[in-house]
C-alpha positions in Angstrom: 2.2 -14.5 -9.7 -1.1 -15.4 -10.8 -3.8 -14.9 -8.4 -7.4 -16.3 -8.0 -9.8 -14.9 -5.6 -13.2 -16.7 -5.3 -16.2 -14.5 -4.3 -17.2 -17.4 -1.9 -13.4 -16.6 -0.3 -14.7 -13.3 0.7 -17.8 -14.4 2.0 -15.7 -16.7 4.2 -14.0 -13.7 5.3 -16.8 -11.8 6.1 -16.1 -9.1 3.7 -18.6 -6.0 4.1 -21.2 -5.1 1.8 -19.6 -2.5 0.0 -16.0 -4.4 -0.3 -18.6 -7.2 -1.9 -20.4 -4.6 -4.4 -16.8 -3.4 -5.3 -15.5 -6.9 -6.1 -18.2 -7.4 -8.6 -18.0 -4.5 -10.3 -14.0 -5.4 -10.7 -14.8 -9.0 -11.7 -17.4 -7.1 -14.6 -15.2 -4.8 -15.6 -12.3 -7.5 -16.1 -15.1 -9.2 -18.1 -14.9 -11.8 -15.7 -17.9 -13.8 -14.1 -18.0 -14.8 -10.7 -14.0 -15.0 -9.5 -11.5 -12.9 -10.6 -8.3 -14.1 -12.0 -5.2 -11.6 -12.2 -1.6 -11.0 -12.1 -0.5 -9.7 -8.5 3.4 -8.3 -8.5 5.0 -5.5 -6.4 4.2 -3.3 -8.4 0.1 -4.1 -8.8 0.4 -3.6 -4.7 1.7 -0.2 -5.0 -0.8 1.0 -7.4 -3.8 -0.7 -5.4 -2.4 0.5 -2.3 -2.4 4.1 -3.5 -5.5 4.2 -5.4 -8.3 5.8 -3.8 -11.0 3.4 -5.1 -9.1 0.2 -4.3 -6.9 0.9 -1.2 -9.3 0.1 1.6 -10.3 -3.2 0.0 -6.8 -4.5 -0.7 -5.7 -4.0 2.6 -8.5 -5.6 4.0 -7.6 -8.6 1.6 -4.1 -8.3 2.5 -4.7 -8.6 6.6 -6.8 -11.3 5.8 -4.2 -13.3 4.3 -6.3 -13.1 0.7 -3.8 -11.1 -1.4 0.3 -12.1 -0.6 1.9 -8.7 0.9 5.2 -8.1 -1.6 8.4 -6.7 -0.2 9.6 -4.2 -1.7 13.1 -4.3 0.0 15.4 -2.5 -2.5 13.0 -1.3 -4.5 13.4 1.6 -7.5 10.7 3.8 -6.4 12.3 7.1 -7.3 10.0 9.6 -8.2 7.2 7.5 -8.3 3.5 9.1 -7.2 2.5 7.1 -3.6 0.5 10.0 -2.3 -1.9 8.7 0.1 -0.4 5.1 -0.4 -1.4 3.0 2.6 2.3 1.9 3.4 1.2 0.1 6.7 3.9 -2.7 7.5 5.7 -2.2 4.3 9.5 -3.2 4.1 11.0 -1.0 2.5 14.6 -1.3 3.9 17.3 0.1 0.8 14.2 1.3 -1.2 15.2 3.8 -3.5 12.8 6.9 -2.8 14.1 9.8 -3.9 12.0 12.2 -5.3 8.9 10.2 -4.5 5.4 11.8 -3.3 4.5 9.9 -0.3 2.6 13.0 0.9 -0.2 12.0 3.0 1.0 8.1 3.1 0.2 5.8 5.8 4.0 4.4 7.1 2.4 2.8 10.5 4.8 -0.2 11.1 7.1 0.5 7.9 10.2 -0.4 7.8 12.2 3.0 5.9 16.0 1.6 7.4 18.8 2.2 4.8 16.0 3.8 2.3 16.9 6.5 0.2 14.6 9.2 1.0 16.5 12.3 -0.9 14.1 15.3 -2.0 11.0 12.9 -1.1 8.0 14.4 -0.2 6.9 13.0 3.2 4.7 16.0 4.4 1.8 15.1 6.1 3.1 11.2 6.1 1.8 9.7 8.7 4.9 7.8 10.7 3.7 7.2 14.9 7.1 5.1 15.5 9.7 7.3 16.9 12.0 5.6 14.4 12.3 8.6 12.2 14.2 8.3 8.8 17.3 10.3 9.0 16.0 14.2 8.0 12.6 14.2 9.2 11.5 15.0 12.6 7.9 13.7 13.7 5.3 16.1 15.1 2.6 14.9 18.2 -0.2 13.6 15.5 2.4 11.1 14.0 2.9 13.2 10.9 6.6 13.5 9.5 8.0 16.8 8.8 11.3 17.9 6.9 13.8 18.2 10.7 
C-alpha cells in the first residue's frame, strides 16, 4: 500500500517538536521535499516498530490514525530480530514465533493466542495481561519469564 503523509497532517495532529525534526530529516533523506511518499506493508511496521530511531514516532502516527496498523495474524516471524519491538495491540493470533528475539518487547494489549512461541526469547518482554502464552509465567512488573 502506498502511503502519503503531508507535513501539514502532522501539524494537524499536533505532533511534537522533535517527532517534526525527525520527519524532515526522513522526507531529506528519501530525497523527498515537503511530504513523504512510501510503501507501508507488514513487514515496514515491524521494522519501524523495532527500530530504535523510528519506534516512538510510528506509534504516535499509528494511535493517531496516520499510519494503517497491519495484522499480522499468521504471520512467519520465525527467528526474526523484534527486540525491543513496541508490540502494543498487535494481533498476532497463529503467528509463527519460534526462535524469534522479542526480548525486551512491548506486548501490552497483544493478542499471542494460537502463536507459536517455541525457543522464543521473551525475557524481559513486557506482557501486564494475565493472559500468559502457554510456557511463560509473568512476574509483578509485567515482564514474561520462561514458567
Amino acid at each position: 500500500m502506498k502511503i502519503k503523509i503531508r507535513r501539514k497532517t502532522l501539524v494537524e495532529h499536533r505532533a511534537c517538536k522533535e517527532g517534526l525534526e525527525w520527519f524532515d530529516e526522513l522526507v531529506l533523506s528519501m530525497g523527498q521535499e515537503v511530504d513523504l511518499e512510501f510503501e507501508w506493508d507488514a513487514l515496514s511496521m515491524v521494522w519501524s516498530l523495532t527500530d530504535e530511531d523510528s519506534r516512538s514516532w510510528v506509534r504516535w502516527a499509528i494511535n493517531k490514525g496516520i499510519l494503517p496498523s497491519w495484522s499480522l495474524r499468521g504471520s512467519n516471524l520465525s527467528g526474526a530480530n523484534l527486540r525491543g519491538a513496541d508490540l502494543q495491540d498487535a494481533n498476532l493470533v497463529g503467528a509463527d514465533l519460534r526462535g524469534a528475539d522479542l526480548s525486551g518487547a512491548i506486548l501490552y494489549d497483544a493478542n499471542l493466542v494460537g502463536a507459536d512461541l517455541q525457543d522464543a526469547n521473551l525475557s524481559v518482554a513486557y506482557y501486564p495481561t494475565d493472559d500468559v502464552p502457554a510456557g511463560w509465567r509473568r512476574t509483578e512488573t509485567g515482564h514474561l519469564t520462561s514458567a
